[in-house]
C-alpha positions as CSV (number, residue, x, y, z in Angstrom):
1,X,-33.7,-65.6,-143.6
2,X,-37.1,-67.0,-142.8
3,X,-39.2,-68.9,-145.7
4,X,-41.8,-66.2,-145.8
5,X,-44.0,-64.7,-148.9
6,X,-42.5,-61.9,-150.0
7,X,-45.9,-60.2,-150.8
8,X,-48.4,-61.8,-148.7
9,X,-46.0,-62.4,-145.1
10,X,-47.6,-66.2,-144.6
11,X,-44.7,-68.1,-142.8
12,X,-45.1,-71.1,-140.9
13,X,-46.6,-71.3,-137.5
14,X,-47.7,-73.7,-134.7
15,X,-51.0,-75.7,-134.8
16,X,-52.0,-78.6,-132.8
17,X,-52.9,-82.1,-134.0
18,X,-55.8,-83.6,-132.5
19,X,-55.7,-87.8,-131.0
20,X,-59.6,-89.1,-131.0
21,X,-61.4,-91.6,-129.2
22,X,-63.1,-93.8,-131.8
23,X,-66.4,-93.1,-133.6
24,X,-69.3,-94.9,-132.0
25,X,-70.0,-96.7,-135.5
26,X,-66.5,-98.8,-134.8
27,X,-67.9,-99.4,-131.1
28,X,-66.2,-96.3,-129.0
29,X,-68.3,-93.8,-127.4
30,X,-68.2,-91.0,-130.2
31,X,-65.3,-88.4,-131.0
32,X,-63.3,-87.3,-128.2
33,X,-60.4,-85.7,-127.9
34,X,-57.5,-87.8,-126.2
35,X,-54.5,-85.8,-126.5
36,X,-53.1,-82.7,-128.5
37,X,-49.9,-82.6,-129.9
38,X,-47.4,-79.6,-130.9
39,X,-47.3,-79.5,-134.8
40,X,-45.6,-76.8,-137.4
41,X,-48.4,-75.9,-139.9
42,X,-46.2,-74.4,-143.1
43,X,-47.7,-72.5,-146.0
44,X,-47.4,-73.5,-149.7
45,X,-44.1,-71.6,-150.9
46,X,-42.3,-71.7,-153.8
47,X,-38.7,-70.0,-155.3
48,X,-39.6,-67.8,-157.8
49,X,-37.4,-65.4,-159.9
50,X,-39.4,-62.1,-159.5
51,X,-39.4,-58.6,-160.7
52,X,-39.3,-56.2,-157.6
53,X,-38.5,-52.4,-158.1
54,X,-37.2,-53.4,-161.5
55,X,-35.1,-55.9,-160.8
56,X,-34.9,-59.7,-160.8
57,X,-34.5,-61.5,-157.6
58,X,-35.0,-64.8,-156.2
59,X,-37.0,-65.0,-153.3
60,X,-40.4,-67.1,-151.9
61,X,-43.6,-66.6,-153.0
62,X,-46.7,-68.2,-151.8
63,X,-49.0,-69.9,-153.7
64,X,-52.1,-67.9,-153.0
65,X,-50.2,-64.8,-154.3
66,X,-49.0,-66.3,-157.2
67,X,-53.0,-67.3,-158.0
68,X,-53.9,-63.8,-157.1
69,X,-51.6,-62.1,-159.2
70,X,-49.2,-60.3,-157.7
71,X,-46.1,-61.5,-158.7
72,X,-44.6,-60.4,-161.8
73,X,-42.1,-62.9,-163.5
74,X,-39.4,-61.4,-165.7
75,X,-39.7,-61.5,-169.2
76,X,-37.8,-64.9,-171.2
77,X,-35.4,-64.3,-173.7
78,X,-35.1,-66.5,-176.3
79,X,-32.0,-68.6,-176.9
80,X,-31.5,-66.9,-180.6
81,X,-31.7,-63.1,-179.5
82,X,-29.3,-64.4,-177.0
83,X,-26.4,-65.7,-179.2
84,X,-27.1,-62.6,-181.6
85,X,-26.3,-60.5,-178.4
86,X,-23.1,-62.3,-177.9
């Protein structure tokens, strides 16, 4: 499976990175553009434990959707109601 948000889709994608000429302040003739390069831009993803449809699953989550709430994280048990359920 792809790293891809779960709720939001962002995956990574292609971009280009830019090689300038010098700035005329270090004695080149101002910014130009020299060369472009193939890059892979990838969005901020994380591995979260999530509730979906009731149940808890593993799975990536974005950043921005974690910020804009729309991942719900399942409840923590304490480690005494544990061993009194044991």
């Amino acid at each position: 499976m792809p790293r891809e948000c779960v709720f939001t889709g962002r995956r990574a994608r292609g971009g280009w990175t830019k090689a300038e000429k010098g700035a005329r302040r270090d004695g080149g003739v101002g910014n130009k553009i020299k060369g472009r390069t193939k890059r892979l831009v990838k969005p901020n993803l994380k591995k979260l434990r999530v509730v979906i449809d009731g149940e808890v699953q593993n799975v990536w989550v974005s950043t921005k959707a974690m910020r804009q709430g729309l991942v719900v994280k399942p409840m923590r048990v304490k480690a005494e109601a544990k061993a009194k359920a044991n």
